[in-house]
C-alpha positions as CSV (number, residue, x, y, z in Angstrom):
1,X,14.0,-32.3,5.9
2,X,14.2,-29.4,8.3
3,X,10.6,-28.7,8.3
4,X,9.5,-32.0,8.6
5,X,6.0,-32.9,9.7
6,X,5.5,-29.0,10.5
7,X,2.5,-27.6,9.6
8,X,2.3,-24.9,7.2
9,X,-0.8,-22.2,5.7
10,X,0.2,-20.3,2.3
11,X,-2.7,-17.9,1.0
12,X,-2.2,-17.3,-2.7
13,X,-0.6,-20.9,-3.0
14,X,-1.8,-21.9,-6.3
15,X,0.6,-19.1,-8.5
16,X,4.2,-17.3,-8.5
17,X,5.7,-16.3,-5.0
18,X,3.1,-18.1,-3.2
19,X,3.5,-21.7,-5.1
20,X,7.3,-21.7,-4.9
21,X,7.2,-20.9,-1.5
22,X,4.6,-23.8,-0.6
23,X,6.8,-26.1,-2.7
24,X,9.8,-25.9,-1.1
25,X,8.6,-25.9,2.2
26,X,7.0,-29.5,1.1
27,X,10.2,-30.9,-0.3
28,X,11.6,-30.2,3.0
29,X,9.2,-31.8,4.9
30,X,6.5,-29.8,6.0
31,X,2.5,-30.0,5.8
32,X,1.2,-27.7,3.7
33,X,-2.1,-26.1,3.6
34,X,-2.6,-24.1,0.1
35,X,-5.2,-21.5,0.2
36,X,-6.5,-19.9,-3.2
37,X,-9.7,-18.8,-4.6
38,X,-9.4,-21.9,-7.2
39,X,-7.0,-24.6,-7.6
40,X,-5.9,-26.1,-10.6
41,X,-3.6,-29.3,-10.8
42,X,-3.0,-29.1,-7.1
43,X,-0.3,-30.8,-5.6
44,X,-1.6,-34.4,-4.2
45,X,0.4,-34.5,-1.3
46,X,-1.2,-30.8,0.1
47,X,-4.2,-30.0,1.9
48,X,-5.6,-27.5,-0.3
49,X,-8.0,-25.2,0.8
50,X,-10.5,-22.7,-1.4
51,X,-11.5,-19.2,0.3
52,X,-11.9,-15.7,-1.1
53,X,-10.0,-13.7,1.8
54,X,-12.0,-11.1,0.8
55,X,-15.3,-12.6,2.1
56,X,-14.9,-12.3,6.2
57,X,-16.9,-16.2,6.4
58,X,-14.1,-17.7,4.3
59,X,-11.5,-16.8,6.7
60,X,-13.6,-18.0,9.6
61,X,-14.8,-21.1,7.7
62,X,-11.1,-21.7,6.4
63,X,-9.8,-21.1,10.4
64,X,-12.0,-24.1,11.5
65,X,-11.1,-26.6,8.3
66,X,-7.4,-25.8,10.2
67,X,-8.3,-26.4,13.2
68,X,-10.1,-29.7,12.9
69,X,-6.3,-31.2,13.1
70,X,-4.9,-31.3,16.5
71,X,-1.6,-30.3,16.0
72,X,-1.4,-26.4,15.8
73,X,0.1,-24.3,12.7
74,X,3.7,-23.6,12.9
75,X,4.1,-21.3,10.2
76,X,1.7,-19.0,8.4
77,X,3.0,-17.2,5.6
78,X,0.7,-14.8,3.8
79,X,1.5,-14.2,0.3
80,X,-2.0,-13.9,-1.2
81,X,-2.4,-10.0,-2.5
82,X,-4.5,-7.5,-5.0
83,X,-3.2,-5.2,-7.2
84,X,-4.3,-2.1,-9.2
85,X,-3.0,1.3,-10.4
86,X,-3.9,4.7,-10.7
87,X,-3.1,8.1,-9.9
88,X,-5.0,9.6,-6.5
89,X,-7.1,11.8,-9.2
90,X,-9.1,9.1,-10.8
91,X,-8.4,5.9,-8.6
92,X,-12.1,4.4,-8.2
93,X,-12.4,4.1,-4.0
94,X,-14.1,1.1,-4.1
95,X,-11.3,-0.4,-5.5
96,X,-8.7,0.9,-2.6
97,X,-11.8,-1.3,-0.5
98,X,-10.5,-3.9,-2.2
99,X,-7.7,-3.6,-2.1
100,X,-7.2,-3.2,1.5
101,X,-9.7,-6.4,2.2
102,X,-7.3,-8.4,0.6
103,X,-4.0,-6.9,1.2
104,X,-4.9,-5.5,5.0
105,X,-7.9,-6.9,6.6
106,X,-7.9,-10.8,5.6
107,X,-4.0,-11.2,6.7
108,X,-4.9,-9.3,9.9
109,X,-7.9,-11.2,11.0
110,X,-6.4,-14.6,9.4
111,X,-3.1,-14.0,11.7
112,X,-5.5,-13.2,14.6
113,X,-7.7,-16.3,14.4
114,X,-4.4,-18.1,14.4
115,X,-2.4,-16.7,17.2
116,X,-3.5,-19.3,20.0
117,X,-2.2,-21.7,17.6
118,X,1.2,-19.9,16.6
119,X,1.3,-19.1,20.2
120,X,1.2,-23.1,21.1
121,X,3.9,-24.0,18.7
122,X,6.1,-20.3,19.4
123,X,5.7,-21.0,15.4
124,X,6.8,-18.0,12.9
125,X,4.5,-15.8,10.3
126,X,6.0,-14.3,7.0
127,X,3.9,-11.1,5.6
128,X,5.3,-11.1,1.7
129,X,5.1,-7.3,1.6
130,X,6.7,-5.7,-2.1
131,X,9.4,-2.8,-2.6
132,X,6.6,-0.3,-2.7
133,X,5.7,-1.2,0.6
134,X,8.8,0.8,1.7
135,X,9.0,3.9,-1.4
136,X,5.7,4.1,-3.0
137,X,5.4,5.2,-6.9
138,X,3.9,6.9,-9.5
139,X,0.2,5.4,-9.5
140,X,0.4,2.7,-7.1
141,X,-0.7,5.1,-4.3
142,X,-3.9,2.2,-3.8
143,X,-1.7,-0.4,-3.4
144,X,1.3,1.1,-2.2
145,X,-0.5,2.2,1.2
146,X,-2.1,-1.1,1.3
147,X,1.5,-2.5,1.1
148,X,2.6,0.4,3.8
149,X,-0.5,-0.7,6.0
150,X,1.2,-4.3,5.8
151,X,4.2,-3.3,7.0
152,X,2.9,-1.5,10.2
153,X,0.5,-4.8,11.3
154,X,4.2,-7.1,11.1
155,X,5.8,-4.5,13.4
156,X,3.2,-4.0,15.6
157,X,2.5,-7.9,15.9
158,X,6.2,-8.6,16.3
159,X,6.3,-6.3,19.3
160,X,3.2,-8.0,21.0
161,X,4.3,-12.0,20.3
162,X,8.4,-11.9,20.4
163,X,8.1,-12.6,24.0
164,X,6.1,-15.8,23.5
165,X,8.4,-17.4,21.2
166,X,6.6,-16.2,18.0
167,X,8.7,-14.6,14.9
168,X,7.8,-12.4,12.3
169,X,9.0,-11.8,9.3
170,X,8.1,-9.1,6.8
171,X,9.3,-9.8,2.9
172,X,10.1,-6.8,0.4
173,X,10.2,-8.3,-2.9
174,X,11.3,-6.4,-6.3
175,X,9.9,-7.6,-9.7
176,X,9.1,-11.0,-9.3
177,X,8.1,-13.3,-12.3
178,X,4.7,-14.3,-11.9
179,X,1.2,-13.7,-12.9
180,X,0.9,-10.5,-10.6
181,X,3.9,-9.4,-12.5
182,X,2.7,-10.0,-15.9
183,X,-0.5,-8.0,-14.9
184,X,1.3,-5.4,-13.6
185,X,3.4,-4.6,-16.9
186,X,0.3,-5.1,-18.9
187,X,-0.9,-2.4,-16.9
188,X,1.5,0.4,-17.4
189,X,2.2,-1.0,-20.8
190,X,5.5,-2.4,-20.5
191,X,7.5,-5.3,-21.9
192,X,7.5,-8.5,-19.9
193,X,10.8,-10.6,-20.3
194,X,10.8,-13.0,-17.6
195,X,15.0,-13.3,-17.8
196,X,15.2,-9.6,-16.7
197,X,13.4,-10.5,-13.3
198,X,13.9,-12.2,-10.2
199,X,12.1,-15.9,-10.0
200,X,9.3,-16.4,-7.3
201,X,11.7,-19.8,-6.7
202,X,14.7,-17.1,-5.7
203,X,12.4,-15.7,-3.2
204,X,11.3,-18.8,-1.7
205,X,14.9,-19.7,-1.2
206,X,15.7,-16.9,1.1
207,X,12.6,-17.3,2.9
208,X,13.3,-20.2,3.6
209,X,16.3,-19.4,4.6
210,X,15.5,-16.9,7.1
211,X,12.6,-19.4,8.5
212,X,15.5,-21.6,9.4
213,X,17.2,-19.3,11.6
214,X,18.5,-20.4,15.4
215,X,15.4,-19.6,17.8
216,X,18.5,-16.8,19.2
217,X,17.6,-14.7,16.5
218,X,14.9,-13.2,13.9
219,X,15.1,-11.7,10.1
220,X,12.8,-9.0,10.6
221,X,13.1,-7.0,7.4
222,X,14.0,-9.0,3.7
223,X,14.5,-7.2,1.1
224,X,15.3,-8.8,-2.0
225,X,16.0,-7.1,-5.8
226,X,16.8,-8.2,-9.5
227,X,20.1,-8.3,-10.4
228,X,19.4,-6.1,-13.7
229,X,18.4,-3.0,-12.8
């Protein structure tokens, strides 16, 4: 039970990347606080917690539900995310708004609400980021730079809160089975065959992997592909 008793926050706990990852963490021990816009058959033993990250009062309201405990968070990982395409021709800008509110702006200010916290417990933060967050694509210019703006906020962070203990880790998933996934290949009209893709619980294995680290050292960078190409 490596993670015993630790306390962690996953946004976008309720489905794919997000859900495997808050389930293993449980099953080795640690305290998990779900975060989702709506939860259905939660898991009894969590703290489950419902926010739109996309509405700044949520955050703050979520923040204090946390904080009511007195032990601080040791690990936040940040896995909830929006997704669209388009070409930068026709994509609607109100939808790169939100876009960036939830993919940009609520992991920033979430993180930053938390740091005293993370701080306290030199605890660790995982940004699950996506491959386009490092090559962007045909019509995913929206969410690609979202992705890309992601990216920036881990490295920045990890360059202000190394030297107090903190560790932060930024995830670069390929095609992941899950209901982003499944939206996504509706999207630009594509089969979806789950067997072809990686599974949100391969993911959660190597963050947890990574989490697990000696304090001597950090995964920065994770980068993880399906086997078929």
């Amino acid at each position: 039970m490596p993670f015993l008793n630790q306390r962690v926050l996953v946004t976008g706990a309720s489905s794919g990347i997000g859900l495997a990852i808050a389930q293993a963490l449980s099953d080795s021990g640690a305290i998990i606080h779900g975060v989702a816009r709506h939860w259905h058959n939660a898991p009894s033993a969590w703290r489950t917690h419902s926010a739109d990250l996309s509405v700044e009062g949520d955050i703050k309201r979520l923040v204090q539900e946390i904080q009511q405990e007195s032990n601080p968070i040791n690990i936040v990982v940040h896995c909830a995310g929006a997704f669209a395409v388009g070409s930068v021709a026709e994509f609607a800008i109100n939808e790169l708004d939100k876009l960036y509110a939830i993919n940009v702006r609520a992991p920033f200010l979430l993180t930053q609400l938390l740091l005293p916290q993370l701080v306290q417990s030199q605890g660790q933060i995982v940004f699950i980021n996506s491959s386009v967050g490092i090559t962007s694509k045909h019509s995913l210019a929206g969410y690609s730079a979202t992705k890309f703006a992601m990216k920036a906020l881990a490295d920045a962070l990890r360059a202000e809160v190394n030297s107090q203990g903190i560790r932060v880790m930024s995830v670069y998933p390929g095609k992941t089975a899950s209901p982003m996934q499944a939206q996504a290949h509706k999207l630009f009209g594509q089969e979806y065959q789950t067997n072809k893709l990686m599974q949100a619980e391969d993911v959660a294995q190597a963050v947890l992997a990574a989490l697990l680290l000696p304090k001597s050292a950090e995964m920065t960078d994770l980068h993880l592909r399906p086997m078929q190409k």
